[in-house]
N, CA and C atoms as a LAMMPS dump frame, in Angstrom:
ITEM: TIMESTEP
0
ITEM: NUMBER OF ATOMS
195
ITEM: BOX BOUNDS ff ff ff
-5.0000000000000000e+02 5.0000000000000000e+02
-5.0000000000000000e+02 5.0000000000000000e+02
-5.0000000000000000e+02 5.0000000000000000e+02
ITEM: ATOMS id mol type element x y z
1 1 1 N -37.854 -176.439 -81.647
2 1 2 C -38.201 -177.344 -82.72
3 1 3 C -38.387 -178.749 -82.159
4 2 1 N -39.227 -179.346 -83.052
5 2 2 C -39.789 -181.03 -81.974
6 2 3 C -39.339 -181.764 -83.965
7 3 1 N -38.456 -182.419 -83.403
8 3 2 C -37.678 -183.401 -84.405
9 3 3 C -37.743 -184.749 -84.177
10 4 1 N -38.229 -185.569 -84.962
11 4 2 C -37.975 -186.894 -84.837
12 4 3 C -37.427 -187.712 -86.08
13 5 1 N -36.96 -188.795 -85.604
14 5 2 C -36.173 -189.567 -86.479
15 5 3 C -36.084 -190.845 -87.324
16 6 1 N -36.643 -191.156 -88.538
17 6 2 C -36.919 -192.614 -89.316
18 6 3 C -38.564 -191.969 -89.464
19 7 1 N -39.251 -192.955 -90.443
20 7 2 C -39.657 -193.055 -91.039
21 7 3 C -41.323 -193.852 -89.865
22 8 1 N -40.912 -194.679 -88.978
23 8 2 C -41.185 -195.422 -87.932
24 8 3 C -41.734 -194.574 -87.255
25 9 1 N -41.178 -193.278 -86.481
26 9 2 C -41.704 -192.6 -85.668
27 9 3 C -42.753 -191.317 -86.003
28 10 1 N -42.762 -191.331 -87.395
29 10 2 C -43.378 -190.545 -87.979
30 10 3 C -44.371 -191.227 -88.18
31 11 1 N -44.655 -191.992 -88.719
32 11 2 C -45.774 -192.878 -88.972
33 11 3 C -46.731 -192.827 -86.973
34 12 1 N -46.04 -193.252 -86.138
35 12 2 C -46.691 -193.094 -85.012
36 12 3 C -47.246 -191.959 -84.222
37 13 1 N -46.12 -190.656 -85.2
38 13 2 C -46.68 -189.36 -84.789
39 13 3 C -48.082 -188.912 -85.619
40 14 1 N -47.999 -189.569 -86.742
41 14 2 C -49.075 -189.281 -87.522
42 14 3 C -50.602 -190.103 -87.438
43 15 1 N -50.489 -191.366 -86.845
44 15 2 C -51.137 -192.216 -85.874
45 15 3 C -51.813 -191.258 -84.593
46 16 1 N -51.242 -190.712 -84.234
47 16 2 C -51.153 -189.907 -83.066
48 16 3 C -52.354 -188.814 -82.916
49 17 1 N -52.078 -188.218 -84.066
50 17 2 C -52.914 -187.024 -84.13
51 17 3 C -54.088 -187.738 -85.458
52 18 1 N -54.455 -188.778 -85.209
53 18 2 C -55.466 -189.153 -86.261
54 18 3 C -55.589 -188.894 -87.625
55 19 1 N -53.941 -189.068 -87.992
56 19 2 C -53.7 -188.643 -89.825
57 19 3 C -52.804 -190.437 -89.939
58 20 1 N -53.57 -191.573 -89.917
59 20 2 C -52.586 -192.588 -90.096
60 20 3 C -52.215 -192.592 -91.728
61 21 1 N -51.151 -193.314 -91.894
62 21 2 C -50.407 -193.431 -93.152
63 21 3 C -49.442 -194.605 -93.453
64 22 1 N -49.456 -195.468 -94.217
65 22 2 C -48.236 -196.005 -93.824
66 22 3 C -46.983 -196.003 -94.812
67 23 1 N -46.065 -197.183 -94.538
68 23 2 C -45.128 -196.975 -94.563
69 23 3 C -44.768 -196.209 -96.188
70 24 1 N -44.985 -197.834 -97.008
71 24 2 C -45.132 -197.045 -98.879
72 24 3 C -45.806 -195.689 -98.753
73 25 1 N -46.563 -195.311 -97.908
74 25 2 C -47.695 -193.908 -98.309
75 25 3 C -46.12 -193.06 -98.532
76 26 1 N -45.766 -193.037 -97.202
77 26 2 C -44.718 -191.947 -96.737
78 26 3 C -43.289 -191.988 -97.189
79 27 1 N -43.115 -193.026 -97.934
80 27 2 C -41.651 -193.12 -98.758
81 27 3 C -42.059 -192.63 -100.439
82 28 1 N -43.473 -192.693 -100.953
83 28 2 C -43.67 -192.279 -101.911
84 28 3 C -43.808 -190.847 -102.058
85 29 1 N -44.306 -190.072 -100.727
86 29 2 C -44.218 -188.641 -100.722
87 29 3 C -43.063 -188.587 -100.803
88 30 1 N -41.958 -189.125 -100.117
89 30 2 C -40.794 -189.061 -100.041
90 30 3 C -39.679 -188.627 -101.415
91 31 1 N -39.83 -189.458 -101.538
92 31 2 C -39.369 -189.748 -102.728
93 31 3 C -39.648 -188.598 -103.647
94 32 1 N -40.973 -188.173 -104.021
95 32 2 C -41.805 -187.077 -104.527
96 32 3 C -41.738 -185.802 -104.441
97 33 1 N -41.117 -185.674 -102.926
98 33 2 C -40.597 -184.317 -102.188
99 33 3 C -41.805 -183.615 -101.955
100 34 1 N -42.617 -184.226 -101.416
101 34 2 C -44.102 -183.981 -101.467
102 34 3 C -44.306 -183.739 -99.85
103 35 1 N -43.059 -184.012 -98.701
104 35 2 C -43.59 -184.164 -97.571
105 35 3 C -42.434 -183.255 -96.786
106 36 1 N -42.171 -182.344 -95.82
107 36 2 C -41.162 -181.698 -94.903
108 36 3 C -40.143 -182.732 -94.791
109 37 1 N -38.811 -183.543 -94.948
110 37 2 C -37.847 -183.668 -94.314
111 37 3 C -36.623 -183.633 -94.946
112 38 1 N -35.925 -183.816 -93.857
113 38 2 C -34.445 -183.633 -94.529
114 38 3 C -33.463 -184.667 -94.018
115 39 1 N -32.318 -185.231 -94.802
116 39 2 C -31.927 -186.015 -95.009
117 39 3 C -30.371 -185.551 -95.081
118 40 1 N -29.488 -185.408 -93.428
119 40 2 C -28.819 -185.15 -93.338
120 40 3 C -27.409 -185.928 -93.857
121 41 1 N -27.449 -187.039 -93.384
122 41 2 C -26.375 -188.182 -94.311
123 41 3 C -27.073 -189.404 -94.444
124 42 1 N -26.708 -190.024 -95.692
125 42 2 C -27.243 -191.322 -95.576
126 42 3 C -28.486 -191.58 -95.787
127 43 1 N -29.064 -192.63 -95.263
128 43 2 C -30.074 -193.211 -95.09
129 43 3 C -31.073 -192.544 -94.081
130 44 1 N -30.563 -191.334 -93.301
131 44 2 C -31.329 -190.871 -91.974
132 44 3 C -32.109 -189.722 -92.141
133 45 1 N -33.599 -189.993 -92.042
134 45 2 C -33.989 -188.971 -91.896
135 45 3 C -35.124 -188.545 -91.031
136 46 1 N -34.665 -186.996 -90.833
137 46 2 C -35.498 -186.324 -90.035
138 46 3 C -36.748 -185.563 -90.084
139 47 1 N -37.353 -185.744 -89.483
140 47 2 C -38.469 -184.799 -89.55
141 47 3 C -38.852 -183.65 -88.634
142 48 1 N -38.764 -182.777 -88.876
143 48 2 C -39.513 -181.503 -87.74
144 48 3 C -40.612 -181.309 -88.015
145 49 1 N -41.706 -181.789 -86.612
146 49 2 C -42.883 -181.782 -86.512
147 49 3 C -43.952 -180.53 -86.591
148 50 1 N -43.044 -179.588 -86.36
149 50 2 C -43.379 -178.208 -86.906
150 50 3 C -44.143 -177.805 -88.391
151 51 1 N -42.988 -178.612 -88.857
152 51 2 C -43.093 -178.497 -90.447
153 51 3 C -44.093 -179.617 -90.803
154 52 1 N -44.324 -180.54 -90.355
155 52 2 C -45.195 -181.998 -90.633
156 52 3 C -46.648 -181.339 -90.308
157 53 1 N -46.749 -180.301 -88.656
158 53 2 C -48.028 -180.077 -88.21
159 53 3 C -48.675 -179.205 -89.373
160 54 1 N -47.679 -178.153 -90.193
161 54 2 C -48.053 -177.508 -91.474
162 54 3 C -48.307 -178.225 -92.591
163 55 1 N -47.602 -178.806 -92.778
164 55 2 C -48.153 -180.137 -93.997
165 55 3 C -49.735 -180.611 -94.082
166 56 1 N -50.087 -180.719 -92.447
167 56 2 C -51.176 -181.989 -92.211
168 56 3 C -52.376 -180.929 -92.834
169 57 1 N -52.048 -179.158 -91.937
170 57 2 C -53.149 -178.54 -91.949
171 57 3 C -53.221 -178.337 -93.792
172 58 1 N -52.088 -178.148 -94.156
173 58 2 C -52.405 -177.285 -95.563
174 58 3 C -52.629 -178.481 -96.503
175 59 1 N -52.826 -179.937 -96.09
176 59 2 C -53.924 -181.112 -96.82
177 59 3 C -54.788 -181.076 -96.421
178 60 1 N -55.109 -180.5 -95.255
179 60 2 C -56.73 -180.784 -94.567
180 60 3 C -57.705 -179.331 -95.507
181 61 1 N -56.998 -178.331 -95.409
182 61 2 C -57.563 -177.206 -95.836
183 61 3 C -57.39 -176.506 -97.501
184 62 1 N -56.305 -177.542 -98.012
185 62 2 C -56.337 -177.255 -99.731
186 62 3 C -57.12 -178.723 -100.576
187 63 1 N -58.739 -177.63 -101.154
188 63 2 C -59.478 -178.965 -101.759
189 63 3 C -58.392 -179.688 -102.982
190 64 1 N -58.777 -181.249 -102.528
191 64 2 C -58.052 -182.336 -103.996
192 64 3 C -58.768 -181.951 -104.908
193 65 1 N -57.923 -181.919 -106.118
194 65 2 C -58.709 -181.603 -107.446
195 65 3 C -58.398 -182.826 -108.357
């Protein structure tokens, strides 16, 4: 599993692979439960990029209605 951590590094992973987003984008999925992570204590959360690389494809490939 490829895990990363905050909100910060996700944004650069998603930069990365040419899906930019920023910060409000990704606290409003958040919030929404609209996006892979989990939120072990606190304020911290993680993301497994596994689960993010499935996210990206199944927006790229389910039409917006």
């Amino acid at each position: 599993m490829r895990k990363i951590q905050g909100i910060k590094s996700l944004i650069d992973y998603l930069s990365s692979v040419n899906y930019p987003m920023t910060v409000e984008s990704v606290n409003d999925l958040i919030q929404k439960r609209q996006i892979p992570h989990n939120r072990p204590i606190g304020n911290l959360i993680i993301f497994d990029l596994d689960h993010i690389d499935w996210w990206l494809n199944e927006r790229q490939t389910t039409p917006k209605t």
